[in-house]
N, CA, C and O of each residue as an XYZ file, in Angstrom:
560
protein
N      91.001     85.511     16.344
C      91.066     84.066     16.398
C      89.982     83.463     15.506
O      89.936     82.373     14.936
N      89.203     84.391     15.547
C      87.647     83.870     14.640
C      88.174     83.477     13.570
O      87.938     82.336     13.173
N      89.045     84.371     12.831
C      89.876     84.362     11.416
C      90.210     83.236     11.045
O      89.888     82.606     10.038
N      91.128     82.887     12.210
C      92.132     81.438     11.975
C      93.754     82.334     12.719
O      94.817     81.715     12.679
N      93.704     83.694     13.302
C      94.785     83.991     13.561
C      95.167     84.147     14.526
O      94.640     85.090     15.116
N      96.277     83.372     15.297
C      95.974     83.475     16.822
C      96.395     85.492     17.648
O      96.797     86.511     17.086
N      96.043     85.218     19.056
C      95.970     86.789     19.302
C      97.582     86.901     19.753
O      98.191     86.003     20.335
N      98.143     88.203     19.357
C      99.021     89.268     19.815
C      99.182     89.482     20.989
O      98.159     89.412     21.670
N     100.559     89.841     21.744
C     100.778     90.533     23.288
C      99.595     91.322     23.181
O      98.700     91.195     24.017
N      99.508     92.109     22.251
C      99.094     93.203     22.200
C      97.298     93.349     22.160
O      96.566     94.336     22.245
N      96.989     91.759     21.974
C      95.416     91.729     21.839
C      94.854     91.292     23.703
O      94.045     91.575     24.587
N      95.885     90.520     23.388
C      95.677     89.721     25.056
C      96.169     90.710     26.360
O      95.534     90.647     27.413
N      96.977     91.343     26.267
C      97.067     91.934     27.854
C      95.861     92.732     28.239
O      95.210     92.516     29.261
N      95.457     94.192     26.869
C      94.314     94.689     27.440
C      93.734     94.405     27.668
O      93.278     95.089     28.584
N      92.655     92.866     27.273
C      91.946     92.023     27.600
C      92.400     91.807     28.944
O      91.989     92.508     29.869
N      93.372     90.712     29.134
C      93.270     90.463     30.719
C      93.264     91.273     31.897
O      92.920     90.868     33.008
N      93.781     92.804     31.535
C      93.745     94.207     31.996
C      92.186     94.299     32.704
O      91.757     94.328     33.858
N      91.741     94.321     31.673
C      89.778     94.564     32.250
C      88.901     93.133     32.588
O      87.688     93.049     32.777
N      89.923     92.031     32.602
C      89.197     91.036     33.660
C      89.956     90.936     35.221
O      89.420     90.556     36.263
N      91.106     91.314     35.064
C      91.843     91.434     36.513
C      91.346     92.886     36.763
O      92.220     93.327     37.509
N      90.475     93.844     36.573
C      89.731     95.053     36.833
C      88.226     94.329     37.366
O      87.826     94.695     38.471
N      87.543     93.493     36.734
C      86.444     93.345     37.215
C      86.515     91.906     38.119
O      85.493     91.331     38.496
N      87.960     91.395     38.418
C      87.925     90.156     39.517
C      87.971     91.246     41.100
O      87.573     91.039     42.247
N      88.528     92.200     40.560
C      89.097     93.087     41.736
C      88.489     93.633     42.559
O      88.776     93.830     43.739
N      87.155     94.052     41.681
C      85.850     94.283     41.810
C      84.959     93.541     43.092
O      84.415     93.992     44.101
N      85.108     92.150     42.499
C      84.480     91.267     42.861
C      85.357     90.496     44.355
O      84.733     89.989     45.288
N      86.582     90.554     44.296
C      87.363     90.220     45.410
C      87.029     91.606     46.714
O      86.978     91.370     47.921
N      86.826     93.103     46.049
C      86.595     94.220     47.011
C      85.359     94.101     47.958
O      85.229     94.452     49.131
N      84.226     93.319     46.833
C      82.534     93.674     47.558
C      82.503     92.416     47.808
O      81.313     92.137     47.664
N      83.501     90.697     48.323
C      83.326     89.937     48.578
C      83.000     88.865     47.775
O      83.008     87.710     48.202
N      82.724     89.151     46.680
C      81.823     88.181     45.656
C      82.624     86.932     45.269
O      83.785     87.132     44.913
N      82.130     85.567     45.290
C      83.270     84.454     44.854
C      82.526     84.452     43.351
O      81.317     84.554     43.145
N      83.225     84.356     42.702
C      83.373     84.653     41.022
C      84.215     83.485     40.548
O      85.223     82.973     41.035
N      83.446     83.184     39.355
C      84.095     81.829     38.779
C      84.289     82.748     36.979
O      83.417     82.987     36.144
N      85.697     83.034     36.955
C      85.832     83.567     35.023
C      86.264     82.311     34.608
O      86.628     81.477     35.437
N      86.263     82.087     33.407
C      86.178     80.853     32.441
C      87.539     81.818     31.290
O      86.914     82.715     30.724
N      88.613     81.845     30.982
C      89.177     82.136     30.080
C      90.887     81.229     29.738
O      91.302     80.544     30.673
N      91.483     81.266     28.845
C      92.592     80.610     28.430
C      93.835     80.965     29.470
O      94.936     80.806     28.942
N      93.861     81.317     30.545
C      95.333     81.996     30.549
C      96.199     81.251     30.353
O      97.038     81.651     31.161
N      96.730     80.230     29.731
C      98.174     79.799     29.051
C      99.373     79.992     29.688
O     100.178     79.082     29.888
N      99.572     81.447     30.107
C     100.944     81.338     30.492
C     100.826     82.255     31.538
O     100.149     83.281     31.604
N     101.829     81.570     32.613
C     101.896     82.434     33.806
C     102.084     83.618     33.806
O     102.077     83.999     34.976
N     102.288     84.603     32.976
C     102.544     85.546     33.040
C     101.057     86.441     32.881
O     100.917     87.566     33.360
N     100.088     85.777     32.185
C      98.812     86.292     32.184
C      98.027     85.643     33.665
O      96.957     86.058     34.109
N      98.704     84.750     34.149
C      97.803     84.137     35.297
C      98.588     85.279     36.185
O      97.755     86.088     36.591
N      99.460     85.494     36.469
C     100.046     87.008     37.137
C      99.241     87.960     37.281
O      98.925     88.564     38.307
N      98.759     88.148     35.751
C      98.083     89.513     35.950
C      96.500     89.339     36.380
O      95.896     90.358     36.714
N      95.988     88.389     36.379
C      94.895     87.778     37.065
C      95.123     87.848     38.612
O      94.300     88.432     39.317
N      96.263     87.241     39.157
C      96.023     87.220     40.710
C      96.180     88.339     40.732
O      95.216     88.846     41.306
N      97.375     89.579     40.200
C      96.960     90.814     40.785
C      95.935     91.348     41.157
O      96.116     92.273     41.948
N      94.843     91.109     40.874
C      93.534     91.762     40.931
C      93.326     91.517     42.770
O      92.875     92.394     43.506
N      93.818     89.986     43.289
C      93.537     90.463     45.013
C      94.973     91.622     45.253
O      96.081     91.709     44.724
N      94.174     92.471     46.443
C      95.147     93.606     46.596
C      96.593     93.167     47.024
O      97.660     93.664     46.664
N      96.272     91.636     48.268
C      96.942     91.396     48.887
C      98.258     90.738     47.991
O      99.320     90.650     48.607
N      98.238     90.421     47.016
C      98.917     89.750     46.519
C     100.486     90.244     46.323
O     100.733     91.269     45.687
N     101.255     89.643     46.766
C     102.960     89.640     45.941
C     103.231     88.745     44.884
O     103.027     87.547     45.080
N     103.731     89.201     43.611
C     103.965     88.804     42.480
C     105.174     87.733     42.790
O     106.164     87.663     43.519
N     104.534     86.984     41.851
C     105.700     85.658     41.999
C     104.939     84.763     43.564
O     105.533     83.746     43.922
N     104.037     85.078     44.152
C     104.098     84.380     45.546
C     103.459     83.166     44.981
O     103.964     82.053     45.130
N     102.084     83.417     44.178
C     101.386     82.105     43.742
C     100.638     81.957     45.059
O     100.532     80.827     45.534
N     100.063     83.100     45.746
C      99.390     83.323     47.175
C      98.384     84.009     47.157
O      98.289     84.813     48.085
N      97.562     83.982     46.404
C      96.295     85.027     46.005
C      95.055     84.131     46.165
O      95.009     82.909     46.304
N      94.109     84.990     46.115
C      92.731     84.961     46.550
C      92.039     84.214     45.143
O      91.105     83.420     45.030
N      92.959     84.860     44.131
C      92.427     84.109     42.779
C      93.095     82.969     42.526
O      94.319     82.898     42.637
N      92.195     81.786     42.091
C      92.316     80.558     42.168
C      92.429     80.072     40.478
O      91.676     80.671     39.711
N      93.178     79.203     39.999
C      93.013     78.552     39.155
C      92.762     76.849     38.563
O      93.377     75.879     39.005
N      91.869     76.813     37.636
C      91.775     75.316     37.216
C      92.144     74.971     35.892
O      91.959     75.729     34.940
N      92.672     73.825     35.804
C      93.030     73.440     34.470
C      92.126     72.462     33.911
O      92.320     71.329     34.352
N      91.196     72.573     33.070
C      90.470     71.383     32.729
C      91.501     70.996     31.817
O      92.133     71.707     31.035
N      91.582     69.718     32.038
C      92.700     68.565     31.714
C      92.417     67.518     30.746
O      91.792     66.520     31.106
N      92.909     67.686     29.286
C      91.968     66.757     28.437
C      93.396     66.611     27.330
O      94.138     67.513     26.943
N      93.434     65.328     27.055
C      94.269     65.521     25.556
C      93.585     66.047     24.319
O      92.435     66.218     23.915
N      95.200     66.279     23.778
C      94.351     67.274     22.902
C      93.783     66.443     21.621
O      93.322     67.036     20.647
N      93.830     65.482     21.673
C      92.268     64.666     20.574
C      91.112     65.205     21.311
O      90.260     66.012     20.940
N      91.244     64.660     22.309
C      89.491     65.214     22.827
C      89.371     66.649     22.958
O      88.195     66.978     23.115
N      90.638     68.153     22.939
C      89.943     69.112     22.715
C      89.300     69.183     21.616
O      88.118     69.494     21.470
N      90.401     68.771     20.472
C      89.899     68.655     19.084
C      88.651     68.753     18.457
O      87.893     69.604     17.992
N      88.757     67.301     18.666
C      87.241     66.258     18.415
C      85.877     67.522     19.384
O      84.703     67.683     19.052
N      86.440     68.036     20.287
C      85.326     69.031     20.720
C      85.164     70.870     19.944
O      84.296     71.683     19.622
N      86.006     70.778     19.961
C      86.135     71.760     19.092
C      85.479     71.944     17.758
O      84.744     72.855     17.376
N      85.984     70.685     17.026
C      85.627     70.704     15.824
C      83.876     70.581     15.754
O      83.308     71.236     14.879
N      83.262     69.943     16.459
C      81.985     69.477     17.053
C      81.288     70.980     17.222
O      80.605     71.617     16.420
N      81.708     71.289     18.528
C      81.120     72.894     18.409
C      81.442     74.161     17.392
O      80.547     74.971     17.151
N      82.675     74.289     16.843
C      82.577     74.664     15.392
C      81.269     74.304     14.401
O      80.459     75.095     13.917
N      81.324     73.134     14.290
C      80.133     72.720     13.139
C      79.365     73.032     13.551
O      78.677     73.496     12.641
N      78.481     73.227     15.165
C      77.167     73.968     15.754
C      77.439     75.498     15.494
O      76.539     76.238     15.893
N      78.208     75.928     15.068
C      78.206     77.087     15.414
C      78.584     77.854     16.862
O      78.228     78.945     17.309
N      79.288     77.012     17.293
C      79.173     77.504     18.981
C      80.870     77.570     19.223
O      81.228     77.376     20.385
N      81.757     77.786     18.377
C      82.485     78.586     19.034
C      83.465     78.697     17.926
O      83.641     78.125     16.851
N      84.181     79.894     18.768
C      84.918     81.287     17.879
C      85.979     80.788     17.055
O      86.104     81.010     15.850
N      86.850     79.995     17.887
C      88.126     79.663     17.135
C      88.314     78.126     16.444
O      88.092     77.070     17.036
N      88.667     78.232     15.382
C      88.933     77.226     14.378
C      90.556     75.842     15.140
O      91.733     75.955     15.481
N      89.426     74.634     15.020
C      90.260     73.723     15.705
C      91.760     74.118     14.996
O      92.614     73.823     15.832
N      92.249     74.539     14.070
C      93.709     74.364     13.522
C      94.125     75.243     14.572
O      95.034     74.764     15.249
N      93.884     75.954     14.787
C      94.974     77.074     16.283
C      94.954     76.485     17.437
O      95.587     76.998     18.360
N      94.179     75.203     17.651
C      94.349     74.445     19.148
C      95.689     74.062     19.284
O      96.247     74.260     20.363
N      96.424     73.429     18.145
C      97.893     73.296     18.411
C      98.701     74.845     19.360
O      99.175     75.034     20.480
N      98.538     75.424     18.472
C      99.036     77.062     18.387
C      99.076     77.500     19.950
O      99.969     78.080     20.568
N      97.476     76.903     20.498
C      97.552     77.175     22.148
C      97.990     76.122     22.855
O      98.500     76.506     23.907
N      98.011     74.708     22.695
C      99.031     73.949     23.590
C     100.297     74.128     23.748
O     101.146     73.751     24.555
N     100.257     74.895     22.657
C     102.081     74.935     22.922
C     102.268     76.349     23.933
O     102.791     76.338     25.047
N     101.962     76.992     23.557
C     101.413     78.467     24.402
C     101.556     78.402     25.944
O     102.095     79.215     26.695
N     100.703     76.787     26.334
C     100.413     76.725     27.787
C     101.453     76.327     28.528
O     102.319     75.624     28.007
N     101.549     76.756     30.024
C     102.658     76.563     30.328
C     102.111     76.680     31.974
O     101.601     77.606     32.604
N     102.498     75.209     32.349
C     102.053     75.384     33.684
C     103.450     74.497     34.640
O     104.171     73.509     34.504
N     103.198     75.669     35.667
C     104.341     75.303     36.871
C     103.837     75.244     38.033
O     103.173     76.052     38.683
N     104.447     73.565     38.373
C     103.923     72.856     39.742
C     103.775     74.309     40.876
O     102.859     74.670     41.615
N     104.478     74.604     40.724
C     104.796     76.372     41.932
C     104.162     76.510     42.465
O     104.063     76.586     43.689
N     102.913     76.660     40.903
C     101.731     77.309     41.348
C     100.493     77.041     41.799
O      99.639     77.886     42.067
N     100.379     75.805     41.893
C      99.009     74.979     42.779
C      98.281     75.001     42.189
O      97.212     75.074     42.794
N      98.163     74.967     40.721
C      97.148     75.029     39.792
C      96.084     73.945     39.902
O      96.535     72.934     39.363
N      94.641     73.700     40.462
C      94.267     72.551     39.924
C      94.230     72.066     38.832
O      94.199     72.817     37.857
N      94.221     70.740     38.679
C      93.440     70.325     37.872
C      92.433     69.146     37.906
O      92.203     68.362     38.826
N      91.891     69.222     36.659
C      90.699     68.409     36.624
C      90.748     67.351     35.460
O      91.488     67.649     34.523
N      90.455     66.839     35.427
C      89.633     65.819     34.290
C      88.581     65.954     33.483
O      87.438     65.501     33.546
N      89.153     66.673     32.681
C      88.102     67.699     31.348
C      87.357     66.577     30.698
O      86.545     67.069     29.915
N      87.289     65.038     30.702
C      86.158     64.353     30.491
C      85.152     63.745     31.098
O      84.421     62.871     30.631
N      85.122     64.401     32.539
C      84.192     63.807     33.453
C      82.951     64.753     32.900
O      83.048     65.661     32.075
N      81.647     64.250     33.643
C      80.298     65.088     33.214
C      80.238     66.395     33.736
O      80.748     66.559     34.845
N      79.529     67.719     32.958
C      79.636     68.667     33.797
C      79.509     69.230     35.258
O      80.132     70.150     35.788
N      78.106     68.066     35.969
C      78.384     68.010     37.268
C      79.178     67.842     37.661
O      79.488     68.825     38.333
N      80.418     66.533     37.759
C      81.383     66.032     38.298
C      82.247     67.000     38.111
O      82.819     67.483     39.087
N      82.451     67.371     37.070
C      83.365     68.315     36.816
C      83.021     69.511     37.882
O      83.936     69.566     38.704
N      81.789     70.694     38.196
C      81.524     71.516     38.776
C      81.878     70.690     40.819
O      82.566     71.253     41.672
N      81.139     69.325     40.998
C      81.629     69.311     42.122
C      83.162     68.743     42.376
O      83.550     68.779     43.544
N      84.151     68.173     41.277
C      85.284     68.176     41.430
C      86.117     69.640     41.665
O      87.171     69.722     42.295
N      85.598     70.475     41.191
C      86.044     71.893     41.319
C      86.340     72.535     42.562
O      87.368     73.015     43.038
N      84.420     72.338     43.210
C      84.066     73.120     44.008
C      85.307     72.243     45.496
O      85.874     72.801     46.435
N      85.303     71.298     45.236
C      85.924     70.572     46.557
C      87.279     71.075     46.554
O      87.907     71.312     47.586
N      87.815     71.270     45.135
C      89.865     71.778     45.620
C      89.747     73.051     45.797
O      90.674     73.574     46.415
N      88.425     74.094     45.257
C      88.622     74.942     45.506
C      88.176     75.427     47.188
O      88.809     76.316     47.758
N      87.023     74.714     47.845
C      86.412     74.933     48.735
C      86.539     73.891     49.962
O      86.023     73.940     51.078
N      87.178     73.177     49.532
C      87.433     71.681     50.390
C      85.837     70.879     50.357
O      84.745     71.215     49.898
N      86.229     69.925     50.934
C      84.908     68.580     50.912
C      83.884     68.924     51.918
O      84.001     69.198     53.112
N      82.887     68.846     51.174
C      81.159     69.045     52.337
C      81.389     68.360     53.959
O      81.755     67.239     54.310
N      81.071     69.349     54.590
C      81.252     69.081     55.341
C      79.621     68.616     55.846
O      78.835     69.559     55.932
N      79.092     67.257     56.173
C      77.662     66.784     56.246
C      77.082     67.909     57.790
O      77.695     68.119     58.836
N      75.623     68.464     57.317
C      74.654     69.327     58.232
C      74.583     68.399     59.183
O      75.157     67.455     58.642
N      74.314     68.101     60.066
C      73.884     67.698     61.737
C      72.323     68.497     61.187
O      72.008     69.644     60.867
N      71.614     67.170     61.294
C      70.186     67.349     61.534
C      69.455     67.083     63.120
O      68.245     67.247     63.278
């Protein structure tokens, strides 16, 4: 992708192979784990929930959770292109098209989402609440 070329079946499954290996990991010894990656299409978000044991394919009933940060794509752009010029990231805004079209999300699946222009706090406690539900206030 660094290139300008987007990735292959063939680049992306082994990849998601050894992150649904180390969620599995982390679902076995208890650990709540937050991965940050593209999955685009349900069929890679599949191989992500596999990683809880419990899971049946197709249920959209797993332990692994997903979020959509939610932004048009001017503002991925315009961010993209921004962190490009810092040096801070891999892929060249022209393949952002290449992955919207890619993405593919179904109500089914309870995907959150978010509002990819709120501040990173808001964003982290908008998260934490669909994923964890709302604070519940300490009794002092």
């Amino acid at each position: 992708m660094h290139q300008g070329i987007p990735l292959t079946e063939e680049d992306r499954i082994p990849w998601l192979e050894i992150l649904q290996d180390a969620l599995r990991e982390s679902l076995i010894s208890g650990k709540t784990v937050v991965l940050s990656c593209s999955a685009l299409q349900k069929q890679y978000r599949e191989i992500l929930r596999s990683a809880d044991c419990n899971y049946h394919h197709g249920s959209f009933n797993s332990a692994v959770k997903f979020v959509l940060l939610d932004a048009k794509a001017e503002v991925l752009a315009e961010r993209l292109d921004k962190r490009a010029a810092e040096g801070k990231h891999f892929m060249p805004a022209k393949l952002l098209q290449s992955q919207l079209e890619l993405l593919q999300i179904d109500d089914s699946e309870a995907i959150c989402k978010v509002d990819a222009t709120l501040n990173p706090q808001a964003l982290v406690n908008a998260i934490k609440t669909l994923i964890f539900g709302p604070r519940k206030p300490i009794a002092l």
